[in-house]
matplotlib code that plots the C-alpha trace (Angstrom):
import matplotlib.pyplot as plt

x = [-24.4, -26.2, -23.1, -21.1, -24.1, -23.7, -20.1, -20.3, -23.4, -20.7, -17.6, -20.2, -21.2, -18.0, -16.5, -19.5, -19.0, -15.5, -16.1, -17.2, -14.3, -11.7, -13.8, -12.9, -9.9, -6.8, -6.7, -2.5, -1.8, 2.1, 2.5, 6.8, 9.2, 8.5, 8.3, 11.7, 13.2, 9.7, 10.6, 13.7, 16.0, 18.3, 18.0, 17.2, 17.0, 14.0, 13.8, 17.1, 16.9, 18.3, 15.7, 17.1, 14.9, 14.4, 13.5, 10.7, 10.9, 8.8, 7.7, 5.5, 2.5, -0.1, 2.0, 1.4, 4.1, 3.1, 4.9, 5.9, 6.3, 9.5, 9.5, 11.9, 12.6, 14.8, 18.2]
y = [-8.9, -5.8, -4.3, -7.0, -6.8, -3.8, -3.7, -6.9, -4.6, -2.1, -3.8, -5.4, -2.4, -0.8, -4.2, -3.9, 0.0, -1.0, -3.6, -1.8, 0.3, -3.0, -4.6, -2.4, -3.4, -2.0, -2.6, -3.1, -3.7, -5.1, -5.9, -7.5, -6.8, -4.9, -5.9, -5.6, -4.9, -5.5, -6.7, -4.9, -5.3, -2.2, -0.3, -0.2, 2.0, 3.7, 6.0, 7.5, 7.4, 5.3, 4.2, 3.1, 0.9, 3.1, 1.2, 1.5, 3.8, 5.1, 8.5, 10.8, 12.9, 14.6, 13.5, 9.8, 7.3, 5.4, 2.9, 4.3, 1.1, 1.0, 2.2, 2.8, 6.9, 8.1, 9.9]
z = [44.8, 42.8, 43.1, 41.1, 38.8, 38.0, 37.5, 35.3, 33.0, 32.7, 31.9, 29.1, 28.2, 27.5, 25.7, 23.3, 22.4, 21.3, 19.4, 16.1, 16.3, 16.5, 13.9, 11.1, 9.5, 7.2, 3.7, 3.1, -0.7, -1.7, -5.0, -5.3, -8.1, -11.1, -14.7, -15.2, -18.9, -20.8, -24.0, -25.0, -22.3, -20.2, -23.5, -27.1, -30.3, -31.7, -34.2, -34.0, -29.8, -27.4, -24.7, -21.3, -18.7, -15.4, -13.2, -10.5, -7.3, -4.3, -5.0, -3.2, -4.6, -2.3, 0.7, 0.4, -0.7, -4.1, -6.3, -9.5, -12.0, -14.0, -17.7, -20.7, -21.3, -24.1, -22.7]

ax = plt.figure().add_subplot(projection="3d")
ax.plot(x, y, z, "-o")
ax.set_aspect("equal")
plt.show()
């Protein structure tokens, strides 16, 4: 019977040092689509240039993956 006893204590034991660790959680942040065209549409002129919408992409930087929003860029 003290044998089960102190098997039970154990297993007990051991559940409740785990527990902290499975408690702590990941933080996942999605954001969906992109502000597409803003205000101007695929492209527009300004100033003598022609800005076209490029629109957004995964990049990497510091070797993590990060969203990089879409914006207009004169070509």
């Amino acid at each position: 019977m003290k044998h089960k006893l102190a098997v039970l204590l154990a297993a007990l034991l051991c559940a409740g040092a785990l527990a902290p660790m499975t408690s702590q959680a990941i933080g996942i942040n999605i954001e969906i689509g992109d502000r597409g065209y803003y205000n101007h549409g695929a492209w527009y002129y300004n100033n003598g240039a022609r800005w076209f919408w490029i629109p957004g992409h995964w990049g990497w930087r510091h070797g993590h993956r990060f969203w990089i929003h879409g914006h207009y860029a004169p070509r």
